[in-house]
C-alpha positions as CSV (number, residue, x, y, z in Angstrom):
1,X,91.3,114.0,103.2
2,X,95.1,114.4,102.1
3,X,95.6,113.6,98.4
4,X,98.9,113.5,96.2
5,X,98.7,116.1,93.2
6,X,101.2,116.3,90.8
7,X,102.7,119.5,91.2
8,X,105.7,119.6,88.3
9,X,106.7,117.4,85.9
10,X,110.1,116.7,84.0
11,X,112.0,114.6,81.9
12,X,115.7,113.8,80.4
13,X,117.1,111.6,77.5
14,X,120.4,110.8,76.1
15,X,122.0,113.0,73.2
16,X,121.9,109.7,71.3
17,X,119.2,108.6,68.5
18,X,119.6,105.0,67.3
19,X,117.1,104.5,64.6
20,X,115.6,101.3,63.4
21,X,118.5,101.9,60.0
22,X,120.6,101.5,62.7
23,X,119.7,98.4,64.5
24,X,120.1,96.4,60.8
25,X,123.5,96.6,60.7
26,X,124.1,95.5,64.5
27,X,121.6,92.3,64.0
28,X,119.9,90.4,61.1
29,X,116.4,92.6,61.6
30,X,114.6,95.0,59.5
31,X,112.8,98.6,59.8
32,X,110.0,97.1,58.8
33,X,109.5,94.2,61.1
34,X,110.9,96.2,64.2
35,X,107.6,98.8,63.3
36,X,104.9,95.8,63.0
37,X,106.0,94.2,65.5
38,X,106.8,96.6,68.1
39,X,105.7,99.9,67.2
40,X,109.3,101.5,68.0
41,X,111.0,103.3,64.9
42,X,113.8,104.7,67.5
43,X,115.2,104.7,71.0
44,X,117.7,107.2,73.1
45,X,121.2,104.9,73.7
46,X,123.1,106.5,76.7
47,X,126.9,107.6,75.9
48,X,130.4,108.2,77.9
49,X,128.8,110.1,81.2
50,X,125.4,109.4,81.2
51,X,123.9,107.2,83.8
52,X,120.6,106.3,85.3
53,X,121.5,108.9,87.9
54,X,122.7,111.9,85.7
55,X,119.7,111.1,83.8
56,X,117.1,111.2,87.1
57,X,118.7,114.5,88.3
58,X,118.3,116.0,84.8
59,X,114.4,114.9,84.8
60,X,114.2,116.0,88.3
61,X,115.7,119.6,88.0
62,X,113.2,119.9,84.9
63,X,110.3,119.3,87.4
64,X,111.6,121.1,90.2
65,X,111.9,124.2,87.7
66,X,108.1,123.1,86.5
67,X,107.0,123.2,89.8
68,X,108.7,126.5,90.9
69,X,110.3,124.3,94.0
70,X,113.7,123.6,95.1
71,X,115.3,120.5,96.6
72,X,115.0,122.2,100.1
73,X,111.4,122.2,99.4
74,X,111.2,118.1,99.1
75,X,111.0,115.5,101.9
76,X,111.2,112.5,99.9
77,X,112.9,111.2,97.0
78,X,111.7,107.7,95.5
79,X,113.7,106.6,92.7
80,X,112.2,103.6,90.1
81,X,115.3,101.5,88.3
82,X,116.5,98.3,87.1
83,X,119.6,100.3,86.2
84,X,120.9,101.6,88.9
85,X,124.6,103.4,88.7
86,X,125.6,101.0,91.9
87,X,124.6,98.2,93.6
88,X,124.9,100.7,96.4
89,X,124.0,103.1,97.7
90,X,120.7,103.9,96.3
91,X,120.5,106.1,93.2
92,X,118.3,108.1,95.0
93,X,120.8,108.9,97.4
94,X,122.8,109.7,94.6
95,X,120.7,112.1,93.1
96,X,119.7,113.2,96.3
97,X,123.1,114.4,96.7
98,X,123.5,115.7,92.9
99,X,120.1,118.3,94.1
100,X,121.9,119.5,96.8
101,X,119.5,117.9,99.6
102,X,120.5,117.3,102.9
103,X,117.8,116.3,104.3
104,X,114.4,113.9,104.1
105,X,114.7,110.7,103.1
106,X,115.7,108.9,99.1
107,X,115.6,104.7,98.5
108,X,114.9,103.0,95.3
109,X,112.5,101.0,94.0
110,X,113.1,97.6,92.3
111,X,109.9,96.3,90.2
112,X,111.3,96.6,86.7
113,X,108.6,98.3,84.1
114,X,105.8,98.3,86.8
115,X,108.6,100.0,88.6
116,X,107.4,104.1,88.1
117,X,103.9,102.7,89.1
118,X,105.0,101.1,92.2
119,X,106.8,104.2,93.2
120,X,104.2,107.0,92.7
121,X,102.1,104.5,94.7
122,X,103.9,104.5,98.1
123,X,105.1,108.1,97.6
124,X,101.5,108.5,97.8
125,X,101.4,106.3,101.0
126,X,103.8,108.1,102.3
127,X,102.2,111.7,102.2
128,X,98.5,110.2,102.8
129,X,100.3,108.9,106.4
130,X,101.7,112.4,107.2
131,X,105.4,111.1,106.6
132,X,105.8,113.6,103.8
133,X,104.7,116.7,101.7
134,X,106.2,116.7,99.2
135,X,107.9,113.4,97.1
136,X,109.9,113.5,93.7
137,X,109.5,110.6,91.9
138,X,112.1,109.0,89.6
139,X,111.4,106.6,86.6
140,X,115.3,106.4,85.5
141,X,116.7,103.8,83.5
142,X,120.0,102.1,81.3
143,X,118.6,99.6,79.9
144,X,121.3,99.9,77.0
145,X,123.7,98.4,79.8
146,X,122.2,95.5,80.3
147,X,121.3,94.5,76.5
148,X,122.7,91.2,74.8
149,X,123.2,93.6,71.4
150,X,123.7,90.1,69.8
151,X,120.5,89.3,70.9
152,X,118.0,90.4,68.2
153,X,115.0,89.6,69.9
154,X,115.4,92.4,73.1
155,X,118.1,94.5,71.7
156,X,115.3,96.5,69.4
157,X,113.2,97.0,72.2
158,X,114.8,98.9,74.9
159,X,116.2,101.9,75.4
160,X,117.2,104.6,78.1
161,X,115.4,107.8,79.7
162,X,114.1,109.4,82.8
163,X,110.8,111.0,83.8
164,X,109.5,112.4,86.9
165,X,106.9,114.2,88.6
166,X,106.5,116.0,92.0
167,X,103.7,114.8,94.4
168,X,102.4,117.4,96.9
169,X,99.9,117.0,99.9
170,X,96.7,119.3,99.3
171,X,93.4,118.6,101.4
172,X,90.5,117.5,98.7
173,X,86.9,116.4,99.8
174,X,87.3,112.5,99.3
175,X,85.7,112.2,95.9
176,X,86.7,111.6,92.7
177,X,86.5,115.1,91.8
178,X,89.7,116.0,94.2
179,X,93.2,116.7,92.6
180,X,95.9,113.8,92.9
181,X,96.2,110.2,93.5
182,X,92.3,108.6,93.2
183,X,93.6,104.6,93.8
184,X,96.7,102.5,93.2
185,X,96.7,98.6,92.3
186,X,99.7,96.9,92.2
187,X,99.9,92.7,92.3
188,X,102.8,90.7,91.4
189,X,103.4,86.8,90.7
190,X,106.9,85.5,91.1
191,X,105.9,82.0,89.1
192,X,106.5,84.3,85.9
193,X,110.1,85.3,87.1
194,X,112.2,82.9,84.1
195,X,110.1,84.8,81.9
196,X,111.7,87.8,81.4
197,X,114.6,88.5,83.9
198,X,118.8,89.5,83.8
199,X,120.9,86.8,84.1
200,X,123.6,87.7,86.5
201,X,123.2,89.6,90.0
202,X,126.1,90.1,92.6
203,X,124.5,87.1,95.1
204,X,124.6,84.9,92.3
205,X,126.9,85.0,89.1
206,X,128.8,88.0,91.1
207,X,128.4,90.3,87.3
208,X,125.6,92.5,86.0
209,X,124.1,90.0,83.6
210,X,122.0,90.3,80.1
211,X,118.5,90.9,79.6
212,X,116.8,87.8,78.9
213,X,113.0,87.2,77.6
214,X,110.3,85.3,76.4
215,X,108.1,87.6,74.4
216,X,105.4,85.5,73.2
217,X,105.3,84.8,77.0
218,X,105.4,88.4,78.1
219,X,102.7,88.9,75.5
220,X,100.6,86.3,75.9
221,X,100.3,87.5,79.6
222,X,100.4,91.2,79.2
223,X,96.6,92.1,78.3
224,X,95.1,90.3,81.2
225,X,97.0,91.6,83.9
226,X,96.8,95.4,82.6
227,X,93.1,94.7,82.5
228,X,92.8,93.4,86.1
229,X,94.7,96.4,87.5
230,X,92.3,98.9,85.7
231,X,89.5,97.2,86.4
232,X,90.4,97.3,90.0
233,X,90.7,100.6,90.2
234,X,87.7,101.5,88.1
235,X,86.0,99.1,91.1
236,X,87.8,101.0,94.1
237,X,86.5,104.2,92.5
238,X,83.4,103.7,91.3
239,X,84.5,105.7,87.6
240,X,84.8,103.4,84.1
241,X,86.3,104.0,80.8
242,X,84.0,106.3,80.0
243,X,85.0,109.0,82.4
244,X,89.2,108.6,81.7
245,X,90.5,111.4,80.1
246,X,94.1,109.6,79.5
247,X,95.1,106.2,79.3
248,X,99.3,106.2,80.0
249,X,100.3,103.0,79.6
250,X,104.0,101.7,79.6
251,X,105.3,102.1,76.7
252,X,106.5,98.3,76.1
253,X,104.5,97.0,72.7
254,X,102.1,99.4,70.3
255,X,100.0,95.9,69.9
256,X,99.6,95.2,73.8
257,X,99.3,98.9,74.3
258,X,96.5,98.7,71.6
259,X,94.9,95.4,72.6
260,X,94.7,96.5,75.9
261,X,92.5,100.0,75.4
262,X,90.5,97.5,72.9
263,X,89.6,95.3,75.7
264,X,88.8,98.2,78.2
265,X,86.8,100.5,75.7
266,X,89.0,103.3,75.8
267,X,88.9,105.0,72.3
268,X,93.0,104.9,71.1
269,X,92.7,108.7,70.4
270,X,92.6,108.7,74.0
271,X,95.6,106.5,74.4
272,X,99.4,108.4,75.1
273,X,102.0,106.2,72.9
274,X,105.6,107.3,72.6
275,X,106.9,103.7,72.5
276,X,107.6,105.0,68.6
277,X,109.9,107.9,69.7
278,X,111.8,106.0,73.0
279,X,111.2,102.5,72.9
280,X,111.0,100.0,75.6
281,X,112.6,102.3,78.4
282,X,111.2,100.2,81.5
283,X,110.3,102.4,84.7
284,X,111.0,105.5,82.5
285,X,108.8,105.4,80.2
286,X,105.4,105.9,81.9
287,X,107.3,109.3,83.1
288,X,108.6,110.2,80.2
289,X,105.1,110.0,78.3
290,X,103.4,111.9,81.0
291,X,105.7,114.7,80.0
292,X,105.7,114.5,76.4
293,X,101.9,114.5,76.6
294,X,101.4,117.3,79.4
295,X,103.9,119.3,78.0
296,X,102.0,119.4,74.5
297,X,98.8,120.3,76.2
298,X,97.2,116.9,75.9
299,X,96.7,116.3,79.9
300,X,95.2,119.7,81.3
301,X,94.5,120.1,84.7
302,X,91.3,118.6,85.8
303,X,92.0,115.8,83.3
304,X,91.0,112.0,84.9
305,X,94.6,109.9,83.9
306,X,94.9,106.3,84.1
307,X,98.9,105.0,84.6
308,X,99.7,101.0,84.1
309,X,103.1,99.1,83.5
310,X,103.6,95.3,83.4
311,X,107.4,94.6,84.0
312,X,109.6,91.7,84.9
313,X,108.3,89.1,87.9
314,X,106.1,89.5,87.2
315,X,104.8,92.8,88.7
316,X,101.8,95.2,87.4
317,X,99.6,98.1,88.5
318,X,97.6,100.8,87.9
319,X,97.4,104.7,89.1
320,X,94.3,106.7,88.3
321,X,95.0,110.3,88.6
322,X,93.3,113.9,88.5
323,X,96.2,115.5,87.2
């Protein structure tokens, strides 16, 4: 059978650190209670000329160069943001154009955090149906843009980043042994959508909007969900924490991110966590770990890697992986 194996893998950040220091002097919050809380002791702010889609081609070219393609060698680019640099056309189109590619196909994908997940999971649809070989896939994101910076509660979470990988079509035997894409779960439930949503769109208040949140809401929810999505694919499988290698999780909260490993009985040495390093950065930041961790040596070839996100809607998923 046809599976999707990563083939490269890239990612991009702004020149811009804003520490925790920082953040006290734009809102009544401390180091201290940004770190126990969250986890997150800094986050990349994007400056004059960087947008989602500078960002994503910069990500993009670094996987490209990973994977020893070009952009003439893709079919298919799927681009994951909440961000994008226009309502339209698609930031994939955009960075489409920024690669130099003139032909295939490029749309984005709306699904907030769970947004990287949902991608890599009909890019994988796509090349398991014969409508491509090869797809790059794009967690980019601004979240800085859309931040009420007089808003202490979400202003210390987010930041901005971009990750991708490239998904190629190899034959494997149709057991978990093969190279690529093993499963995808995705669910969503738009009863949870006042929970954690922008205020503003262009059908509605006609401007861009501010973050908005409930976190003990977000929180209270998040365990659960990333647990049925794992579960599910440990089901559709037949594997179980046992055999995963990695756990990548989005990179939201060090406690749900710990909680949730708890609950599954994967060991937290086993656990990628850059939330510390980049913050909240939405669709980004499942990408953007995969490359901090594969790029260190962490995820070797061969390795079994489990992806999940929880984002705005709410929407979550999972990916399991042989990488």
């Amino acid at each position: 059978m046809i599976r999707s194996v990563v083939r490269g893998f890239g990612a991009a950040l702004p020149k811009r650190v804003m520490t925790n220091k920082e953040m006290e002097a734009k809102v009544d919050t401390s180091d201290e209670w940004i770190v126990q809380r969250t986890g997150i002791r800094q986050r990349y702010i994007a400056g004059e000329g960087e947008t989602t889609a500078s960002l994503g081609e910069a990500a993009a070219r670094a996987a490209l160069r990973r994977a020893d393609l070009t952009a003439d060698d893709l079919d298919l680019i799927i681009v994951a943001t909440s961000t994008p640099d226009n309502t339209f056309p698609a930031t994939a189109v955009n960075i489409q154009n920024r690669l130099g590619m003139r032909h295939g196909a490029a749309f984005d994908m709306q699904a907030v955090c769970s947004g990287f997940v949902y991608a890599v999971a009909t890019a994988d649809a796509y090349i398991r149906g014969g409508l491509a070989r090869r797809a790059l896939v794009i967690g980019a994101e601004t979240f800085s843009r859309i931040l009420d910076w007089s808003d202490r509660t979400t202003c210390v979470l987010f930041g901005d980043g971009a990750g991708a990988i490239i998904l190629e079509a190899q034959q494997g035997e149709g057991t978990n042994a093969d190279r690529g894409v093993l499963t995808a779960q995705l669910r969503s439930d738009g009863i949870h959508g006042d929970k954690l949503y922008v205020d503003g769109g262009p059908s509605t208040t006609g401007t861009v909007g501010h973050l908005r949140m409930e976190g003990r809401e977000v929180f209270k929810h998040a365990v659960g969900m990333i647990t049925d999505v794992i579960e599910a694919a440990f089901e559709a499988t037949g594997t179980t924490a046992d055999d995963v290698d990695w756990l990548v999780p989005h990179q939201a909260n060090r406690r749900i991110i710990d909680g949730s490993a708890r609950k599954l009985g994967i060991p937290l040495e086993k656990v990628v966590v850059t939330v510390d390093l980049h913050g909240n950065t939405s669709a980004a930041s499942i990408p953007l770990a995969l490359d901090t961790a594969a790029s260190d040596g962490r995820i070797k070839k061969g390795d079994l890697v489990m992806l999940e996100a929880m984002g705005g809607g709410f929407t979550w998923g999972s990916v399991l992986v042989r990488w």
